[in-house]
C-alpha positions as CSV (number, residue, x, y, z in Angstrom):
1,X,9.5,13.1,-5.3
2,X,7.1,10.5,-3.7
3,X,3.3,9.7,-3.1
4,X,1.7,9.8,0.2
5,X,4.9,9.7,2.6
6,X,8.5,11.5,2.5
7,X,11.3,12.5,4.1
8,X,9.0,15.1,6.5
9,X,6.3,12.2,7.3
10,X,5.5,12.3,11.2
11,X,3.2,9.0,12.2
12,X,2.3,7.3,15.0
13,X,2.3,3.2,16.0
14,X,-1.2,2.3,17.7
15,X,-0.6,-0.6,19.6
16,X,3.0,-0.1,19.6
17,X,3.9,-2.1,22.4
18,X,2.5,-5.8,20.8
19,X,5.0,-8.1,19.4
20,X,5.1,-7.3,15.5
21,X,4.6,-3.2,16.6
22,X,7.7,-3.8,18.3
23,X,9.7,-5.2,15.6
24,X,7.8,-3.0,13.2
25,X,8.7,0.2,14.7
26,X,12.5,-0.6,15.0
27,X,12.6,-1.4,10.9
28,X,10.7,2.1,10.0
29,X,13.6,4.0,12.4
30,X,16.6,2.2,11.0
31,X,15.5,2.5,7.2
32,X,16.8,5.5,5.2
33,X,17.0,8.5,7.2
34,X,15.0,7.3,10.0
35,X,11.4,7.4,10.1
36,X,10.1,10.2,12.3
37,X,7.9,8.3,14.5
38,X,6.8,10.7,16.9
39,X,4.9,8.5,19.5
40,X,3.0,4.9,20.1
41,X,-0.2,4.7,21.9
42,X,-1.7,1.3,23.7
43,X,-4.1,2.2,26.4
44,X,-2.3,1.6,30.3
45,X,0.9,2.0,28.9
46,X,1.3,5.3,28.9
47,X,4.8,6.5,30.2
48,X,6.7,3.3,28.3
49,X,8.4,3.7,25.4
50,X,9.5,1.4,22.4
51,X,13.5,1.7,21.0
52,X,12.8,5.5,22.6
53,X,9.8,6.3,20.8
54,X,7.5,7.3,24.0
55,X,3.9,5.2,24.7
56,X,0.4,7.3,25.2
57,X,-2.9,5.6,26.4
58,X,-4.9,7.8,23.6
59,X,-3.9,9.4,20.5
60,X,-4.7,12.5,21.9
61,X,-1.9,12.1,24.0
62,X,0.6,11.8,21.6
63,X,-0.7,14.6,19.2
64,X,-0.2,17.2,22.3
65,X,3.0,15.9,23.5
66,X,4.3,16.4,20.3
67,X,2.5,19.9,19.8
68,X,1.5,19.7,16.3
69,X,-0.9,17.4,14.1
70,X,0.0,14.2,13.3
71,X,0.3,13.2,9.7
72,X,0.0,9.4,9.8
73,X,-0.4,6.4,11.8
74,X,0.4,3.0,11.3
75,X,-2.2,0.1,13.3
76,X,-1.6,-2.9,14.3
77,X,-4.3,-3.6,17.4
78,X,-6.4,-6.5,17.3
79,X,-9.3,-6.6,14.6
80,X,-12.1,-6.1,17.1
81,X,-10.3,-2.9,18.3
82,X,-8.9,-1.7,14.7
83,X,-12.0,0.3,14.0
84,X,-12.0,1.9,17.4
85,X,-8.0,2.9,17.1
86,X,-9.0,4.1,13.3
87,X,-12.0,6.7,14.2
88,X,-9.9,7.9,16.9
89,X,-6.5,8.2,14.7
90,X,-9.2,10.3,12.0
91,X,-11.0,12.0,15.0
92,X,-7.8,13.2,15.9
93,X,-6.6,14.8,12.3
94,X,-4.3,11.9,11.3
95,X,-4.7,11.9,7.2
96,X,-2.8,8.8,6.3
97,X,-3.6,5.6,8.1
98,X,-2.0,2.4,7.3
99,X,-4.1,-1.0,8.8
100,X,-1.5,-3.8,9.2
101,X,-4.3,-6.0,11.0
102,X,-5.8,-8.5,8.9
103,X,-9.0,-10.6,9.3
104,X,-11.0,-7.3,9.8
105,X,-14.8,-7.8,9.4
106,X,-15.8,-6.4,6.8
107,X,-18.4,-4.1,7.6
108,X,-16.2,-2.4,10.2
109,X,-13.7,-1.9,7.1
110,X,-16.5,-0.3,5.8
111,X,-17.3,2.2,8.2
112,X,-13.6,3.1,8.5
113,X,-13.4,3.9,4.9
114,X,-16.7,5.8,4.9
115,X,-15.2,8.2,7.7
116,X,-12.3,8.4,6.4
117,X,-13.5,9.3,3.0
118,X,-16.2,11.9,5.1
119,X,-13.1,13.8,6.9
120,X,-10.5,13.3,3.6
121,X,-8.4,11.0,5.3
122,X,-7.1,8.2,3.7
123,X,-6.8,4.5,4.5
124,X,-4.2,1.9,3.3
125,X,-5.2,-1.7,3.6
126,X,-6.4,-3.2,5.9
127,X,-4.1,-6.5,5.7
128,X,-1.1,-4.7,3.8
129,X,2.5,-4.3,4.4
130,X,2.7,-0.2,4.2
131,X,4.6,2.4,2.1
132,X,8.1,2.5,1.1
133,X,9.7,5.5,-0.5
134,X,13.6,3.8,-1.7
135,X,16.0,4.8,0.7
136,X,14.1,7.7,2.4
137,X,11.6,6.5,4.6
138,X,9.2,3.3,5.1
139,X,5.9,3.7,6.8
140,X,4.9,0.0,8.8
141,X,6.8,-3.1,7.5
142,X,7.1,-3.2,4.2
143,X,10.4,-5.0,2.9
144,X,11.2,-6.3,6.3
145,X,14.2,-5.0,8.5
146,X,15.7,-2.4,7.1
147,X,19.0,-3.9,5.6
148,X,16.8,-6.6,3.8
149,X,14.2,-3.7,2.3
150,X,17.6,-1.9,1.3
151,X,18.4,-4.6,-1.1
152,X,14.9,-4.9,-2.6
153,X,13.9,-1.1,-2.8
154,X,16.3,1.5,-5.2
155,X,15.1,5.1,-6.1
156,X,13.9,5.4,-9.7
157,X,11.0,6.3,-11.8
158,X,8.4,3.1,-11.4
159,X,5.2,3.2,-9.4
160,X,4.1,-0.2,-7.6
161,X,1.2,-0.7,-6.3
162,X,0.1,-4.7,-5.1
163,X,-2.7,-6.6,-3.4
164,X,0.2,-8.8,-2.3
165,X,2.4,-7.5,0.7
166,X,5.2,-9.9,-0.4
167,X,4.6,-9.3,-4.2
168,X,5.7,-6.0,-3.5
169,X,8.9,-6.6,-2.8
170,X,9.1,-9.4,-4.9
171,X,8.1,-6.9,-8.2
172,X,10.3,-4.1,-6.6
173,X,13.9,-6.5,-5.9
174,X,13.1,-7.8,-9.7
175,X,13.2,-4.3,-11.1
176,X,15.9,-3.2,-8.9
177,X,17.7,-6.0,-10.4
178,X,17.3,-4.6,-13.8
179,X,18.1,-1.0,-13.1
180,X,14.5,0.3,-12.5
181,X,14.2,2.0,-9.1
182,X,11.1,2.9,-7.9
183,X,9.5,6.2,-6.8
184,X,6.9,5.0,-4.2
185,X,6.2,1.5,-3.1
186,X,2.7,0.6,-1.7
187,X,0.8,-2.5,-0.7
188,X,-2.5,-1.5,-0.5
189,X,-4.2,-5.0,1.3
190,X,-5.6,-8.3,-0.5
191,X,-8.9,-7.8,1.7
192,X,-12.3,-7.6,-0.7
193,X,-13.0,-4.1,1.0
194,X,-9.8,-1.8,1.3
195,X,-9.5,2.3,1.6
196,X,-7.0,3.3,-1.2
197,X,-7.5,1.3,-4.7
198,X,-5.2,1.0,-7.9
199,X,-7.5,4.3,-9.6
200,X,-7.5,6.2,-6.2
201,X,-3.5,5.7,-5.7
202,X,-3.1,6.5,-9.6
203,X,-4.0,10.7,-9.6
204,X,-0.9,10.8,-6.9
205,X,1.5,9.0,-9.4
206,X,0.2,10.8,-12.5
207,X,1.3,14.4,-10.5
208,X,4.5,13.1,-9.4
209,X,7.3,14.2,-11.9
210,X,9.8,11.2,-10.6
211,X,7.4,8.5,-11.9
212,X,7.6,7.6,-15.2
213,X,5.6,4.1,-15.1
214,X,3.2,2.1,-13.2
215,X,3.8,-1.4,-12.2
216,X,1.2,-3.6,-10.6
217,X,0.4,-7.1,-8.9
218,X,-3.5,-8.4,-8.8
219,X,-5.3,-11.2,-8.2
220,X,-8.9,-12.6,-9.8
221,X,-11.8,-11.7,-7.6
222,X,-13.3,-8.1,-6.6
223,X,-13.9,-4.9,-9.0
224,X,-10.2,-2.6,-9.0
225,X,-9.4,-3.6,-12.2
226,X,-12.2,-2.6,-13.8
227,X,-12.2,0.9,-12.1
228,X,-8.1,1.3,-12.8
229,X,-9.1,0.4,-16.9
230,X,-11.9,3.1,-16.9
231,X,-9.7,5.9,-14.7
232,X,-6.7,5.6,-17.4
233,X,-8.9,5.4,-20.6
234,X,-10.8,8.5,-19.3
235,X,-8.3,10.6,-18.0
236,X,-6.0,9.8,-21.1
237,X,-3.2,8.7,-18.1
238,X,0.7,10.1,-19.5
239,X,1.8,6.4,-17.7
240,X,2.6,3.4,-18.7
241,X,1.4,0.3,-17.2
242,X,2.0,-3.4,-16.8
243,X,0.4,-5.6,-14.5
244,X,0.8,-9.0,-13.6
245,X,-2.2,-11.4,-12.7
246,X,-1.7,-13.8,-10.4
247,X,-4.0,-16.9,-10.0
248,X,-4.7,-17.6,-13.5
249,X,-5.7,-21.0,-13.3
250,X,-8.6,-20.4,-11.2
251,X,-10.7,-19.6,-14.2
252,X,-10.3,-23.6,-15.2
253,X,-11.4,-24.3,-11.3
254,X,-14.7,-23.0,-10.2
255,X,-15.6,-22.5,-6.6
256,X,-11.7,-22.5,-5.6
257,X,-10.5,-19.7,-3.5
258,X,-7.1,-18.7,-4.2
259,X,-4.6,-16.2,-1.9
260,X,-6.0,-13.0,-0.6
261,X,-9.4,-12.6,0.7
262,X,-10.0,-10.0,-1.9
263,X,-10.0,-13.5,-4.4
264,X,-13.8,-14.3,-4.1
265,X,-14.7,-14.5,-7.9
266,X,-18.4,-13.8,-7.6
267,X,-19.4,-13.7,-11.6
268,X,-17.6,-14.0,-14.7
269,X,-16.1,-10.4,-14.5
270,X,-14.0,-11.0,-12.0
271,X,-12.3,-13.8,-13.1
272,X,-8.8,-13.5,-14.3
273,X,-9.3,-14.6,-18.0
274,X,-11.9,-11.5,-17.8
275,X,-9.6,-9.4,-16.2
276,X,-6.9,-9.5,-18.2
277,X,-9.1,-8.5,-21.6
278,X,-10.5,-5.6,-19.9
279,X,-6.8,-4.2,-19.0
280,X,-5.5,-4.7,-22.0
281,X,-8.8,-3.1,-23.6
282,X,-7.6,0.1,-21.8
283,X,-4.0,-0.2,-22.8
284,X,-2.6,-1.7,-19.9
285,X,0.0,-4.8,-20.9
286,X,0.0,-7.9,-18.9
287,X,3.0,-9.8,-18.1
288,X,3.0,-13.6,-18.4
289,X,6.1,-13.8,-16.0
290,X,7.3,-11.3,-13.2
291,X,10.5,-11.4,-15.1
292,X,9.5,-10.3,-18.0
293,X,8.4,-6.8,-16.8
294,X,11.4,-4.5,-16.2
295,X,11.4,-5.2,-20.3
296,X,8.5,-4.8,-20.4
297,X,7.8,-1.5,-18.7
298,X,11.1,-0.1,-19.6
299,X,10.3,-0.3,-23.4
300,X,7.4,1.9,-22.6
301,X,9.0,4.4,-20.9
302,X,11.6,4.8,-23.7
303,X,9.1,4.9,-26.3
304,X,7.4,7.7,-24.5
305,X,4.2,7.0,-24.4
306,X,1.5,4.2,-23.1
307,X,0.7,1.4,-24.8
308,X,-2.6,2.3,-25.4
């Protein structure tokens, strides 16, 4: 099993025809089985199409040439057009939208996540790499051409979820190494407003019987921590999980931006010293190294039960 994507996923690319769109599309069709992308929409370039995938003006378009609804799209337009292509990807019954574009304003990330949260859509990122199910399917461009995300990503029982598009495959090739495959693989955006957050992506892992453990990457600066501590305490979560917190020694640097934009530290609960008490508080261990956690996180799952 998987969260959020599988073998069945249908999405679309809006702004398909731009550079990285380009190159992004041909990695999700050679990985795994192929990626079922069903269409790619940039406005005046309808009748193109990408490595065979065919080009609409409107996402319209592309949900009745392909005579169904739409599950997903991935977006990589411009940031003063992302909202636009987002309300009209919701407005058009996609459910699972993945924003590749970074340097978003905020308040326009805001609005997306409002409607998508109104019309129960859900939005990964903005500023994130995607979703990667091991060797089934990979959903924007996650672990990089396909061959490369091959190596990195194996089918197994951990959950990863990371601010850090990179750190995602960095945490997934390290617990490959050692033998741990993953179930589902998701950046969800270093931004300091994003759609889907540690506790909202951690109901979806808790139902899914081929995950076994939780492994995250986080930075200091915004609130997810804080919400993932309470969600596990109070829902008494059957999964281990061991996180590892990046930017430490910002805590002995004041005023320093580290990393993601996500990283603004605005009072002493979000800094990482802070952070890492209040995970811990909840039964969450923190690695001190990234090679330390396929122990780690292993130990716990043969054990049988969280830490906590």
């Amino acid at each position: 099993m998987s969260i959020l994507i599988d073998a069945d996923t249908t999405f679309i690319v809006q702004g398909i025809t731009g550079r990285e769109a380009v190159n992004l599309t041909r990695e999700c069709l050679d990985y795994g089985a192929g990626a079922k992308v069903v269409g790619g929409v940039t406005p005046g370039r309808l009748g193109r199409d990408v490595h065979g995938v065919p080009v609409f003006d409107t996402v319209a378009q592309a949900v009745e040439h392909h005579g169904s609804p739409i599950y997903g799209s991935v977006v990589t337009v411009p940031p003063a057009f992302t909202k636009d292509a987002v309300f009209e990807a919701i407005e058009n019954g996609v459910q699972l939208i993945v924003i590749v574009t970074e340097r978003i304003p905020r308040r326009d990330v805001a609005e997306m996540v409002e409607l998508a949260n109104l019309r129960g859509a859900r939005i990964i990122g903005p500023n994130c790499l995607g979703i990667i199910v091991p060797d089934v399917i990979k959903m924007g461009g996650i672990g990089g051409p396909a061959k490369n995300a091959a190596q990195a990503y194996t089918p197994g029982p951990i959950g990863v979820i990371s601010r850090s598009g990179g750190m995602t495959t960095e945490m997934s090739s390290t617990l490959s190494a050692a033998g741990l495959g993953q179930s589902t693989a998701v950046s969800i955006g270093g931004d300091a407003i994003i759609g889907q957050t540690y506790a909202e992506l951690m109901p979806l892992f808790e139902a899914d019987e081929q995950t076994q453990g939780i492994v995250i990457y986080t930075e200091p600066g915004g609130r997810m921590e804080a919400e993932l501590a309470r969600w596990v305490t109070e829902h008494d979560s059957r999964l281990p999980i061991v996180a590892f917190m990046a930017g430490r020694f910002m805590d002995e640097m004041p005023g320093m931006s580290f990393g993601h934009a996500g990283t603004i530290v605005e009072g002493k609960e979000d800094t990482a010293g802070e952070k890492i008490a209040r995970l811990a508080q909840a039964g969450i261990t923190v690695a001190e190294r990234i090679e330390d956690i396929p122990q780690m996180i292993g130990e716990q799952i043969a054990a049988g039960s969280p830490a906590r």
